[in-house]
N, C-alpha and C positions, 0 to 999 in steps of 0.2 A: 434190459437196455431200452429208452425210451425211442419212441419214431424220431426225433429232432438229430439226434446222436446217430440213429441208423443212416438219417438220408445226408447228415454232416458226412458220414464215411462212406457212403458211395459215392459223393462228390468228390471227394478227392481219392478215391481209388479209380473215380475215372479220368483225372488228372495226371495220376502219376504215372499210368499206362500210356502215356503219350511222350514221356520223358525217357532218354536212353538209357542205353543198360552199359554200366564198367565194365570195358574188357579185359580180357583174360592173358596173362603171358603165359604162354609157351615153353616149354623145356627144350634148350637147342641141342637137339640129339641127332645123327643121324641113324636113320633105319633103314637103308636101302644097302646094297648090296657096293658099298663104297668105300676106301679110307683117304683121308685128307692127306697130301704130298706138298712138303714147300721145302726149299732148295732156298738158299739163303746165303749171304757174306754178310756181316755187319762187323766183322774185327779187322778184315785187311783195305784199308782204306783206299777209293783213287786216288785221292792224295798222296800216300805213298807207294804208288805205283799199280796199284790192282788194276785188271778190264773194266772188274764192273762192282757194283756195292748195292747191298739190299734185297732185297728179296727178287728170287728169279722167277718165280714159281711157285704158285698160291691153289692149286687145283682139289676137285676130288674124284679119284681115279677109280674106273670099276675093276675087282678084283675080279680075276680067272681061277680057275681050279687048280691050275699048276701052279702059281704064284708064290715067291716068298718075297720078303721086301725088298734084298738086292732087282730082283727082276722088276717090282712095281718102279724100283728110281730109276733105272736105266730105259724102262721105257716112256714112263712119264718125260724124261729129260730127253730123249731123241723125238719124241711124237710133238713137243713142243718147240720143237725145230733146234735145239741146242747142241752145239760139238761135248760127247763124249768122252772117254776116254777111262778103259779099265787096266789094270798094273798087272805085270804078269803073276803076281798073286793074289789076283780076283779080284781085288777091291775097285771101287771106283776112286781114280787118280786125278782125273780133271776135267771140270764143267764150264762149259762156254768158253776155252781158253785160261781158268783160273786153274792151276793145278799145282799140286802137295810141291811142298819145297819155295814157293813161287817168291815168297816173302823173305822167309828163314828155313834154318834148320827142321824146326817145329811146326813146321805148317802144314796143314792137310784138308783129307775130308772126312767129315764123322757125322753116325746116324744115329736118332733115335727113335726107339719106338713105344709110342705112348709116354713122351719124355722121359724114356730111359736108356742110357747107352749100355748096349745088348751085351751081354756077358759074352758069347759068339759071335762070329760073324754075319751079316746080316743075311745069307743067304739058308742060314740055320730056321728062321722065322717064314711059318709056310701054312700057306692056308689047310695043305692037306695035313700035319701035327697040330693045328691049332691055336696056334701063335701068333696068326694074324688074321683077324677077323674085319669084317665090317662094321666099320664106325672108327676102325683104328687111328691112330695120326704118325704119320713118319715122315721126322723133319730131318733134312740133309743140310748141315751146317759146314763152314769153314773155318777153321782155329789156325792161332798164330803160333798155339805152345803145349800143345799133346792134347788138347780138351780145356786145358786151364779156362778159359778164357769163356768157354762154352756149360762149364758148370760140372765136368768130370776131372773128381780131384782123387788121382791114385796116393796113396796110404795117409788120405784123411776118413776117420772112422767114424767125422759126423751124421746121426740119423735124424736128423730132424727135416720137419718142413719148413720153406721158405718163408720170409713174412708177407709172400703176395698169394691168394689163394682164391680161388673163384666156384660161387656156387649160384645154379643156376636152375628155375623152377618155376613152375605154376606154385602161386600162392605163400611163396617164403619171404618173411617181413623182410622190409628194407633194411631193418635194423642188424637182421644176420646176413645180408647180405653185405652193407657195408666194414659189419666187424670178421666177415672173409676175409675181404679186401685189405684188410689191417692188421692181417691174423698177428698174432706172438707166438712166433716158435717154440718158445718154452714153455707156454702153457698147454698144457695137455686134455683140460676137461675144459667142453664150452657146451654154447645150446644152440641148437636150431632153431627158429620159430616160426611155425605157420599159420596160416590163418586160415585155411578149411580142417577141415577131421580128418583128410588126407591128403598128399600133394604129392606132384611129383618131380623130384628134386632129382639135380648130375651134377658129380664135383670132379674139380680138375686140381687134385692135391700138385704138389711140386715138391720135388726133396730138393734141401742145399745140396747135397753133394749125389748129380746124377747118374751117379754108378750103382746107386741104391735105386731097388723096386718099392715102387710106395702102391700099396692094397688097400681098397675099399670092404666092407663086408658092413651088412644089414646084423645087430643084433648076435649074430654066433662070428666072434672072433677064431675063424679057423686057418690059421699059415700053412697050418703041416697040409690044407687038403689043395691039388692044386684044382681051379677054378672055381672055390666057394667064390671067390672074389666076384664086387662088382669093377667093371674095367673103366679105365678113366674115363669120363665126359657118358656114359649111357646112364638112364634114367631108370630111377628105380622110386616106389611107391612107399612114402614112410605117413606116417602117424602118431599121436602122440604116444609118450612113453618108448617107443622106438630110442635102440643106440644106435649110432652109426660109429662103426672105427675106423680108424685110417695108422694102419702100421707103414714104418719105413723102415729096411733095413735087416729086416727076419732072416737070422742065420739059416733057416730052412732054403732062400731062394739066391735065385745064381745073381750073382755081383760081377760087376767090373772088377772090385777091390779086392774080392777073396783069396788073391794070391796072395796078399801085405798084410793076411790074418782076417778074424772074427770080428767083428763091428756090435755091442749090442743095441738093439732094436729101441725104436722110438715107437708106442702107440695112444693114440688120439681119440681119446672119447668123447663125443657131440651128442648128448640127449635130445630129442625132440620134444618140443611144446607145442601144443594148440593154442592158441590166443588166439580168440575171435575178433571180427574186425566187428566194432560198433555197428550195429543196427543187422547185421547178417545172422538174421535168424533161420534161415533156411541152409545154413551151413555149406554155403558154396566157394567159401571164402572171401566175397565180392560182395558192397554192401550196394542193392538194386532195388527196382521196382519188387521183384516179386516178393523184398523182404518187408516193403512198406505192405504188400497186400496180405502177407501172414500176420503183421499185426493187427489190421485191419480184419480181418475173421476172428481174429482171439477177440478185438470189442465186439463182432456180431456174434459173439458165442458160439463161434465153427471150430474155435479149434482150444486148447489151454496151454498151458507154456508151466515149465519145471520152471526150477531158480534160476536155473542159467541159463535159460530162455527171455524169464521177464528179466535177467540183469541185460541180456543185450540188446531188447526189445525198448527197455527205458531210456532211448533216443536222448532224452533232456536230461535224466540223471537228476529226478525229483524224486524217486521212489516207488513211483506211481508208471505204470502205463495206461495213458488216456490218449485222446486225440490230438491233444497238443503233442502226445510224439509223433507222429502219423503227420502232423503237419510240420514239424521239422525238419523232420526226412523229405518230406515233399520240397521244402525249400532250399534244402543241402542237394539233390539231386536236380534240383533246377538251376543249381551252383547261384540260391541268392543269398545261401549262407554258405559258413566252412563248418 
């Protein structure tokens, strides 16, 4: 390489060093010693007479030792100043003056955990068996018609997921994010796609009919075992060639439904891809300064690049990496180009 070219690419390596670096998203997981509580009406309307409509109670409550989730809702709902109220067969009968009956016939209160309505009753679900852990979510809803209305449908034996699904991660193309969010119930194989060599992704599956457990698992599809699972919304590390499954419905796990029969299982296979993001040669998923400056050593002869190196390094898509990609980048990250 001639001096003209060496001192072309330390001018603009010392250019580009002055320009910001893409940030990074986050995986919204929690890790602290917490689970999410929200207490809710959106089926019995003021309009038709309710106290109150919408969500009461949006918090995240620290779990104790002794805890199961009856105990997390009952205290979460008095410590946030709210009237009470448990039925002489345990359950919780009515919140802030809203209580079972208040509408119709069919009206009540019902929990779930990790949007599942618990085959038991809620006080079955206890930190010290293992059922309710940190990071969990237990939502206390109001129904006008036994669950109907809330997504638990006794002697419907649909296993599928819903078409709204969310997946959420450092480094996972928009494009899978967006076709989460649009999922098709009935298709069963899709793909994942990131953009580092590894990410870390949390999905929040939804079954139509929430009587059914819907199970995450990395790779080893295992029901019969309990807790190979990953649990809803926690973050787990994939890479290409990775499966991901998502079973609903496995005759092995306790259902709301099981007493109206066997349901068979729906399961979900999501490949992972890598697809690099243009110009991220240093494989961090993010296309930055430091990946202008690895191109920038492969021209001073510091470093060489495989094939799949110079394809992402060829910034301009002429065939070639020269300085013209080097100064592309330089102009994309000073956003004077797209």
């Amino acid at each position: 390489m001639n001096k003209q070219i060496k001192k072309t690419v330390s001018v603009i390596l010392a250019v580009v060093m002055l320009l910001s670096v893409v940030g990074v998203m986050n995986v919204a997981a929690q890790t602290d010693n917490t689970v999410r509580v929200i207490v809710r009406n959106t089926n019995y309307k003021t309009a038709d007479g309710a106290p109150w409509e919408g969500v009461l109670i949006d918090e995240n409550i620290a779990l104790e030792t002794d805890d199961s989730v009856e105990t997390v809702l009952e205290r979460t709902i008095t410590d946030c100043g709210y009237q009470l109220t448990v039925s002489a067969y345990g359950y919780i009968s009515s919140v802030n003056n809203l209580a079972e009956y208040d509408n119709n016939g069919s009206g009540g209160w019902m929990a779930t955990l990790n949007d599942w309505f618990t085959a038991d009753s809620v006080s079955a679900y206890t930190v010290a068996n293992g059922e309710l852990q940190p990071g969990d979510e237990i939502v206390m809803m109001y129904t006008n018609s036994w669950g109907y209305d809330c997504g638990s449908y006794y002697g419907d034996f649909t296993t599928t997921l819903t078409s709204s699904q969310v997946i959420k991660g450092a480094f996972v193309s928009k494009d899978t994010v967006n076709a989460f969010n649009n999922f098709d119930p009935a298709v069963t194989q899709g793909e994942i796609i990131i953009t580092a060599e590894q990410a870390q992704i949390a999905l929040y599956p939804e079954a139509y009919n929430k009587n059914y457990q819907v199970r995450t698992y990395l790779n080893d599809y295992q029901p019969e075992v309990n807790g190979a699972e990953i649990r809803r919304g926690r973050s787990f590390t994939v890479k290409d060639g990775d499966v991901v499954y998502v079973g609903v419905g496995n005759p092995a796990w306790a259902s709301m439904n099981s007493w109206a029969g066997t349901a068979e299982e729906t399961v979900y296979a999501f490949t992972v891809s890598y697809v690099p993001v243009k110009g991220d040669l240093d494989g961090d998923g993010i296309f930055g300064i430091n990946d202008a400056t690895e191109v920038q050593r492969y021209l001073a002869d510091f470093r060489t690049l495989t094939d799949s190196e110079f394809s992402v390094a060829d910034f301009n898509e002429d065939g070639d990496v020269t300085v013209d990609d080097v100064t592309k980048m330089q102009r994309v990250l000073a956003e004077y180009e797209e």
